[in-house]
C-alpha positions as CSV (number, residue, x, y, z in Angstrom):
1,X,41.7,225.7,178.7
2,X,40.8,223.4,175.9
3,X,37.4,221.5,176.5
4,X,37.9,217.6,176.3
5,X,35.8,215.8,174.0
6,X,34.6,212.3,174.8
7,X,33.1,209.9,172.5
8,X,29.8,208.3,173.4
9,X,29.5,204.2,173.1
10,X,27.8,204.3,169.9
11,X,30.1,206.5,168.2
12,X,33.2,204.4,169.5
13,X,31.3,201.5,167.6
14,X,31.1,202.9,164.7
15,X,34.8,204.3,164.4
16,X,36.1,200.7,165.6
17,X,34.1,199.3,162.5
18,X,35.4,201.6,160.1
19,X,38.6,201.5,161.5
20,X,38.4,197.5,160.8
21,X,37.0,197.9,157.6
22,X,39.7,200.1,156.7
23,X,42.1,197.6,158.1
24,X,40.7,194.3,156.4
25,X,40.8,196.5,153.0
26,X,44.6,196.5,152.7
27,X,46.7,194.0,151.0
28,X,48.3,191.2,152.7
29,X,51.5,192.3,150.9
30,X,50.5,196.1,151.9
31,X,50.1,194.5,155.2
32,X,53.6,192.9,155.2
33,X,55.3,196.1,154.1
34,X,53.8,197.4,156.8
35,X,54.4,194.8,159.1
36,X,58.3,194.8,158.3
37,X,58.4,198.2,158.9
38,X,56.9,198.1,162.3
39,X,59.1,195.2,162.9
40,X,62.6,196.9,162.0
41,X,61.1,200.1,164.3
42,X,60.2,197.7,167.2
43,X,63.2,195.7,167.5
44,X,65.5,199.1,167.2
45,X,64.3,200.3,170.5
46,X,66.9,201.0,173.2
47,X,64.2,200.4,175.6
48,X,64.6,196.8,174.2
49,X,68.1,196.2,175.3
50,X,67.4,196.8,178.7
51,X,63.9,195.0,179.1
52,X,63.9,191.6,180.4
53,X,60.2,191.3,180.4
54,X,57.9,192.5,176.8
55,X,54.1,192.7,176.7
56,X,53.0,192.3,173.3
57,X,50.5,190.5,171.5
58,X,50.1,187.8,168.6
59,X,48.1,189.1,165.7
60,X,45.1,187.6,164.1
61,X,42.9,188.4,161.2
62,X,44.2,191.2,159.7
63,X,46.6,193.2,162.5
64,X,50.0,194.2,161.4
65,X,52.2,190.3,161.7
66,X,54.2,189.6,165.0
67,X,55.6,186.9,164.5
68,X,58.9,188.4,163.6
69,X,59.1,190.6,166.7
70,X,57.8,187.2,168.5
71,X,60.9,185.4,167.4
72,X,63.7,187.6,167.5
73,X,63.1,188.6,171.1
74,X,62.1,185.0,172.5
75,X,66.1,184.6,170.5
76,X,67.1,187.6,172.7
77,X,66.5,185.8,175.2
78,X,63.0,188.1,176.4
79,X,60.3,187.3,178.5
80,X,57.2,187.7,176.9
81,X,53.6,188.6,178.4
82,X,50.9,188.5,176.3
83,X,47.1,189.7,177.2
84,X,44.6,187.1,177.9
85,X,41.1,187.8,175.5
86,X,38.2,185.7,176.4
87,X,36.7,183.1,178.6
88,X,39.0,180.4,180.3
């Protein structure tokens, strides 16, 4: 049996900050490539068709653009959830 490997705090820190440097490094247009990519891939989802509830989220900063997946499935006719970050 394969051992499982577990990453300690720091090291989680560290790989979140490249991770986001790595991010905040591309292009917005290399971002909206992307984004239009993910986009066409979301919203083809037979899963889609049948869910009358969605949990996504809005991006900010950098993150791959929502708004398009936002829109079309708020036209569907979806119920969207979205995670709640911070303080109220």
């Amino acid at each position: 049996m394969s051992e499982i490997k577990t990453t300690k705090p720091e090291e989680k820190g560290q790989l979140r900050k490249l991770a986001l440097s790595r991010r905040n490094a591309l292009s917005p247009e290399v971002r909206e490539t992307a984004g239009a990519k993910i986009c066409a891939a979301v919203l083809s989802r037979p899963e889609l068709e049948r869910a009358e509830i969605i949990m996504c989220y809005k991006s900010f900063r950098s993150e791959v653009p929502t708004a398009e997946i936002i829109n079309e499935l708020l036209r569907r006719g979806k119920t969207l959830c979205y995670p709640l970050c911070g303080k109220l």
